[in-house]
N, C-alpha and C positions, 0 to 999 in steps of 0.2 A: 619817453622814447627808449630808455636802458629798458623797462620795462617788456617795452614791443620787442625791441632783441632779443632779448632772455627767451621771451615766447617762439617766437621763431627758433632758437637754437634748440628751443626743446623738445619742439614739433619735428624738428628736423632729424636731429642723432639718432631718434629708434631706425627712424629708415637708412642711415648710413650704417648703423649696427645692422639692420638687417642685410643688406646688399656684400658689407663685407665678411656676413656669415656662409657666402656660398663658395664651396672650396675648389680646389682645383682638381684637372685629370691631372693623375700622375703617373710616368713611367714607372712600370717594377721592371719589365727585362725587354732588349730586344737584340739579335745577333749583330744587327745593323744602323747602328745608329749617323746620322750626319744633317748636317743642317743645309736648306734650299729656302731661295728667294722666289718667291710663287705671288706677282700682280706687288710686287714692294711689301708684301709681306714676310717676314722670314719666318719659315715653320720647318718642325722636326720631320725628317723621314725616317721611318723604323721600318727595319725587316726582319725576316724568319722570327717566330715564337715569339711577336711582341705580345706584351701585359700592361694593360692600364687596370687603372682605382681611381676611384671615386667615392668615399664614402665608405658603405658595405657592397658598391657593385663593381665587377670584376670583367673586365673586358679580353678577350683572346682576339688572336687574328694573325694570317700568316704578312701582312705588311697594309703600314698604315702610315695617314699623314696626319700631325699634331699642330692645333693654331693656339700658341700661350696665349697670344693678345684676346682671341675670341673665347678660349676656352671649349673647343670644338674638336673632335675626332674624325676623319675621314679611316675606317677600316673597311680592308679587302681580303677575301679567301679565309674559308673556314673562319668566319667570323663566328664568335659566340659572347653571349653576357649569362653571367653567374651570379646570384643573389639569393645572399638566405642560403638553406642545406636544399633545397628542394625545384627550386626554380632558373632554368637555365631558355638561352633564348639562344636562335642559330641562323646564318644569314650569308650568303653570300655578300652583302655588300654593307655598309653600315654607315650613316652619318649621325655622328652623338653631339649635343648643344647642352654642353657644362654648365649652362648657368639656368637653361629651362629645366634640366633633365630628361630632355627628351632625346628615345632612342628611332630613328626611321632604317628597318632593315628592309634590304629589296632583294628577289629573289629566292626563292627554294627556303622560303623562311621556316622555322619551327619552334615552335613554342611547348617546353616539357613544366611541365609543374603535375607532381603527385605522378598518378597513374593519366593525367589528360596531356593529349597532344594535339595544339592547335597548328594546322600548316596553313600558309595563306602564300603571295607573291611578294605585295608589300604590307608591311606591319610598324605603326608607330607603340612605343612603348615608353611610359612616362613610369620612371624608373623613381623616383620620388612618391607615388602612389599608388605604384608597381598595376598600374592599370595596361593593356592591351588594348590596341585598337586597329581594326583593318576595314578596307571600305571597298574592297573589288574582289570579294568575295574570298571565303574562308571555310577551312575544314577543322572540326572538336572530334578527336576521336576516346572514349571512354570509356572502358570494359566493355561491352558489347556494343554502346552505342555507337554510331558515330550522324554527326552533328555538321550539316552545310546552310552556310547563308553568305546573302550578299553584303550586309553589313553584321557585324561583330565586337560585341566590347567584353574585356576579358577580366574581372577584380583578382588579383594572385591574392591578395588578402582575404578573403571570402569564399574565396573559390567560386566567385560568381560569374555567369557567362551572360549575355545579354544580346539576342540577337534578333535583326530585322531584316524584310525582304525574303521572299521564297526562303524560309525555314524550309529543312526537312531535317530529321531525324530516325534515322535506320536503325532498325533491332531485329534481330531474328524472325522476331515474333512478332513484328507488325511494323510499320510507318507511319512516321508523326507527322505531319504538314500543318503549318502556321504563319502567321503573319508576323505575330512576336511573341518572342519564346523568352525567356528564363530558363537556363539551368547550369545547377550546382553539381560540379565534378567530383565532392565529398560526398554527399548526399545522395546523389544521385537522382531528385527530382527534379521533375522542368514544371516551369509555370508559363501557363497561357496567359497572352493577354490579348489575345484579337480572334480572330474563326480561326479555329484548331480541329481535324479531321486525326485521326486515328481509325488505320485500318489493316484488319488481319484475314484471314483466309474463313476464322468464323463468327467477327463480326466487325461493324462500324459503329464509331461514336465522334462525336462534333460538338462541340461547345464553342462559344468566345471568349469565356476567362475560366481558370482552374486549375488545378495542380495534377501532375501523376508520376507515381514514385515508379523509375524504371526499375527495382530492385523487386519491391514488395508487387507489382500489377496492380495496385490502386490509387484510383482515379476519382476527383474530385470536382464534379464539374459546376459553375455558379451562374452561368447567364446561357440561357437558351440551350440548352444541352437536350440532347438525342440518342438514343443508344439501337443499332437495329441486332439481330442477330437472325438470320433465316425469316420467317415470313412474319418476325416479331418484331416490333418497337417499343422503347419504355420514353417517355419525356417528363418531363418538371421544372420547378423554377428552379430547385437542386439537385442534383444526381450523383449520388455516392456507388463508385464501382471497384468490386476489386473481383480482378481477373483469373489470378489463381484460383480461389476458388468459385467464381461464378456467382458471387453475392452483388445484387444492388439494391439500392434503397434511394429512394425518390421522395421530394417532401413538394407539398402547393402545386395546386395545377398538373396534376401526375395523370397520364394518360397510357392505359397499353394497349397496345393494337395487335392483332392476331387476323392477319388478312385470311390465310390460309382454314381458319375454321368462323371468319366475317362473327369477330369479335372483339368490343370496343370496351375496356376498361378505364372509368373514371373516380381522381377520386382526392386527397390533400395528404397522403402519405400511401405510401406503397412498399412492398421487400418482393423482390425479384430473386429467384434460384434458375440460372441456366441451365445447367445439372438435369435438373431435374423439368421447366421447361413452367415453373408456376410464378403464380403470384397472390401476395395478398394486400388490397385497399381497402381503406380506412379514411374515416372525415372526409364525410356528403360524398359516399361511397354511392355509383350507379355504374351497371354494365348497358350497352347499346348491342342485342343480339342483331347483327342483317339481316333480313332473309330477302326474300325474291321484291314482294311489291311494298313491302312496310317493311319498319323496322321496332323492336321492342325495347321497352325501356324500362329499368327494372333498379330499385336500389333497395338496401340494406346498410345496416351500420358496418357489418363486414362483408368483401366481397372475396370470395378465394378461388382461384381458377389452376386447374395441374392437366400433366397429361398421364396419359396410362404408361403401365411399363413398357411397353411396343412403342412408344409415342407415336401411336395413330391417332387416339380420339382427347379432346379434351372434355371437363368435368368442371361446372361451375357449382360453387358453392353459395349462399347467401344466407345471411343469420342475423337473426332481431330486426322485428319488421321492416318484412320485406313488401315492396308493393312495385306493381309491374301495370304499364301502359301498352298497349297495342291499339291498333285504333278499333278495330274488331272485338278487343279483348281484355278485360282487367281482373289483378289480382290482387291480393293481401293476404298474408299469413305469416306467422313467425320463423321458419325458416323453410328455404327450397334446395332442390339437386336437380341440375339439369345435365344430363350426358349427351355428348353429339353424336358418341355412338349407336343410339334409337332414338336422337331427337326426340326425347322420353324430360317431360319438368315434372318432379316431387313435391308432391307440397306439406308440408307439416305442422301442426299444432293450427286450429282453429282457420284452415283454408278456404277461402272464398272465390269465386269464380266468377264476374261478371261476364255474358257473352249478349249482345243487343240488347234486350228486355229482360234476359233471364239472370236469374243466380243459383250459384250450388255450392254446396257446403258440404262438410262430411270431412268424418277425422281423419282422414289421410285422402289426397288428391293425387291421381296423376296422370299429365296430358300429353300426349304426341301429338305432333308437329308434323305436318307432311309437305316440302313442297314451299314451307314459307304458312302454312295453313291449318287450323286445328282439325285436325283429322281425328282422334281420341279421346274420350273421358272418361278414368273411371275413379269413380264416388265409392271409397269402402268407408263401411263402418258410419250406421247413423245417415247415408245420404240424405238430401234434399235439394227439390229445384222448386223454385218459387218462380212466377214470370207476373212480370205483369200485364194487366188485362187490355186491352187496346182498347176498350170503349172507357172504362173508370182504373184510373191509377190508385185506387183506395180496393179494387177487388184485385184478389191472386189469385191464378192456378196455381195449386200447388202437387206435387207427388212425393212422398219419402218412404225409404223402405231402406233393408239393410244395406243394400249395395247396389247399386247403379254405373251403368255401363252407358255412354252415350258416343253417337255417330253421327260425325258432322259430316255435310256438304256443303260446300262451298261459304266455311265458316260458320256454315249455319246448322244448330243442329236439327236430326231428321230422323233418327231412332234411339230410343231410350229404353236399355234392355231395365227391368226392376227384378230383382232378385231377393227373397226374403221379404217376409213382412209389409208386403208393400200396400201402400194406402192415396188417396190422390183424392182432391177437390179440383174442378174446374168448371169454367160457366157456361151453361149451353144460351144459346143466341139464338134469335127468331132469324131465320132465314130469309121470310117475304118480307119484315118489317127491320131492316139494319138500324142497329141504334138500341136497341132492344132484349132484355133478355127473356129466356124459356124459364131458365131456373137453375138448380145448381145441383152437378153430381156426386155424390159420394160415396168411393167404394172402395171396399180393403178386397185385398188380395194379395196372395202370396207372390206371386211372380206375373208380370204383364210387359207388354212389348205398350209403348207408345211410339207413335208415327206424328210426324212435327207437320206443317207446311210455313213457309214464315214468321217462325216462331211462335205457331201456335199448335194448339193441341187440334190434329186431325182425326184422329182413331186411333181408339183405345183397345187392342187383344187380352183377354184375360185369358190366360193359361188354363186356371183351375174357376170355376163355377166361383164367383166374386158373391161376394156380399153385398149390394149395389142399393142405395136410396136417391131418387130426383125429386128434389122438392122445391117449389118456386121460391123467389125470394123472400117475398113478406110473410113464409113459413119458418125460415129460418135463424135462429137468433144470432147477434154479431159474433157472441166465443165459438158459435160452431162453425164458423165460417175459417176458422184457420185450425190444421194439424198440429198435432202437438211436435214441438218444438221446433216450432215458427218464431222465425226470426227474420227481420228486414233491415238489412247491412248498409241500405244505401250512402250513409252518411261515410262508410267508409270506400266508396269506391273508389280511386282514383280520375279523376276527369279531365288531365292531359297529361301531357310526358312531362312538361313543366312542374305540374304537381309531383311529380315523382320524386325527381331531378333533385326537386327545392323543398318538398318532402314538406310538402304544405294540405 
């Protein structure tokens, strides 16, 4: 039983020592001191220049009612609290609770700490953890920014702000809107933590959580972030922006869009220059060209896209196998340039051209585009068109010569200028008996015009007096049925946009 007492008294006294560690307000000065009985309570009335204390916090006020028993302040006019060298608090009206520490000012309140000024109507402040608190809306103003919401919490020890409800945030140079906001009045950045829009005169950006330092203009965005500026968009699962100088950098899922020249960049890292109006992606890099009734699809291990100095036209780049889908159209070669200003594609190093049944090769390629449609081909250096035969996939027409010039309609080509050295095998076909062949032509020539009709060979112009042999099949042997430097690509063509995409 002594025993259980003991314990109980032991359990007990920290909490009486705690309880009677919390001190009292005390007067330092007032012009008017006198005592009144207020409900059988008796408390002090102070006028002109009262001062109370409390600890390290200092209270002013032009007149005020004191409760010993409660440990409570009732102050009026030109209220203010002092604490610390830095932090001062201002209020029309004041009720202080001595043993909570808590301060509730009403009216035309202000709140100075550092260079921030938080104004509100009413504000409680917990002077023990020198935290701020206001719930019917409140103003931070902060070097340039200045900071409103309907709820507000304010750390004087951190300098941390905390607010919720219609955020906004004014700067010169743009408005912040948020659902919940973070920011630090040292530092000067704010942290998102819900849909956050930021918008200025030349561009927009939105996230749901992320940081952005109002001093430096960079911005950090982590969940769903957007960035537009004129007819352009960057998105990712990360987006790193800094505004001064128009740098961004995008990681996972990075998408840009260029409505204005109907160009879609995809890819798992990206670096954006507004400046200058480019960018470049990287990891399962593909660009998505629009045009009229299809759209192309095209990847490389890098993809780089800029505009000209006028920025009127833009300029895609692609490098290290590249391969490109169109449903009309495939490609592969080591690197490409496409300009929108002649809807003009470059092809480079070992280019190939799949267009229905045909192929073409030749050490530099380049196509126009007309319309959404291939309207141009020219084959320099070593060309070739192989097609295959519509009755046996094992026989070719073929044509190569030093350079080739080809004219589509309607995707399809229909004239094929040959220039230099030109030489050609293709099958003649019994007319009355379909299924059938006559035999096989072959003739060199320097220069000849070929005429298509559905991808096939209609008639052949020879310019200058050809050298020409037809000789049936079972005259001719399997090597001489193919030109030299015959080659059949098929295994690399691409056979959907998926293949591309996924680069399979």
């Amino acid at each position: 039983m002594k025993f259980l007492k003991y314990l109980i008294i032991c359990l007990f006294i920290p909490f009486v020592s705690f309880s009677q560690k919390v001190s009292k307000v005390e007067v330092i000065n007032a012009d008017v001191f006198e005592y009144v009985k207020l409900e059988n309570e008796q408390i002090k009335k102070l006028k002109g220049n009262c001062q109370f204390k409390q600890d390290n916090v200092y209270f002013y006020c032009d007149s005020a009612l004191l409760y010993d028993v409660r440990n409570a302040v009732d102050a009026y006019g030109k209220v203010r609290i002092v604490q610390g060298d830095s932090l001062q608090l201002f209020g029309d009206f004041l009720n202080y609770d001595g043993n909570t520490k808590i301060a509730r000012f009403n009216k035309n309140v202000r709140v100075i700490h550092n260079d921030m000024v938080l104004t509100t109507t009413v504000l409680d402040y917990d002077t023990k953890n020198r935290i701020a608190t206001y719930t019917q809306g409140g103003k931070i103003t902060s070097a340039e920014n200045v900071l409103t919401s309907k709820l507000g919490y304010y750390f004087a020890n951190t300098a941390d702000a905390y607010f919720k409800k219609e955020v906004v945030l004014t700067n010169p140079k743009y408005l912040l809107k948020s659902d919940t906001l973070k920011y630090n009045s040292k530092t000067k950045i704010a942290t998102f933590l819900g849909p956050t829009t930021i918008t200025s005169k030349e561009d927009f950006l939105y996230a749901e959580a992320g940081t952005y330092n109002t001093v430096t203009d960079i911005a950090q965005f982590t969940k769903n972030p957007y960035y537009k500026t004129g007819s352009q968009t960057l998105s990712g699962n990360l987006l790193f922006f800094d505004r001064a100088k128009g740098l961004g950098r995008a990681t996972k899922n990075v998408t840009f869009v260029d409505t204005a020249q109907n160009i879609i960049l995809k890819g798992n890292k990206a670096n954006y220059n507004k400046n200058t109006e480019s960018s470049v992606v990287t990891d399962k890099a593909y660009v998505i060209v629009l045009v009229d009734n299809d759209s192309l699809f095209l990847s490389a291990d890098t993809l780089r896209s800029f505009m000209d100095k006028k920025m009127l036209y833009r300029t895609l780049i692609a490098y290290h196998d590249v391969r490109a889908f169109k449903a009309d159209l495939q490609l592969r070669c080591d690197s490409m340039v496409y300009t929108y200003k002649d809807s003009t594609m470059r092809c480079f190093k070992n280019p190939t051209i799949w267009s229905q049944n045909a192929q073409m090769t030749a050490d530099f390629i380049t196509m126009e585009i007309k319309n959404g449609d291939l309207n141009k081909m020219n084959l320099l250096d070593n060309a070739f068109l192989v097609m295959i035969d519509s009755l046996d996939t094992m026989k070719f027409d073929q044509i190569r010569g030093k350079n080739m010039f080809g004219f589509f309609k309607e995707n399809k080509l229909n004239i094929l200028n040959v220039e230099g050295n030109g030489q050609s095998i293709y099958y003649a076909k019994e007319e009355e008996k379909p299924g059938e062949y006559l035999g096989v032509n072959k003739a060199d020539c320097s220069n000849m015009i070929i005429s298509f009709r559905d991808n096939k060979v209609q008639k052949v112009n020879f310019l200058v007096k050809p050298d020409a042999v037809f000789s049936p099949l079972d005259e001719v042997k399997e090597e001489d049925l193919k030109l030299k430097g015959f080659t059949w690509r098929i295994k690399l063509r691409p056979a959907s946009k998926e293949a591309v995409i996924n680069r399979y």
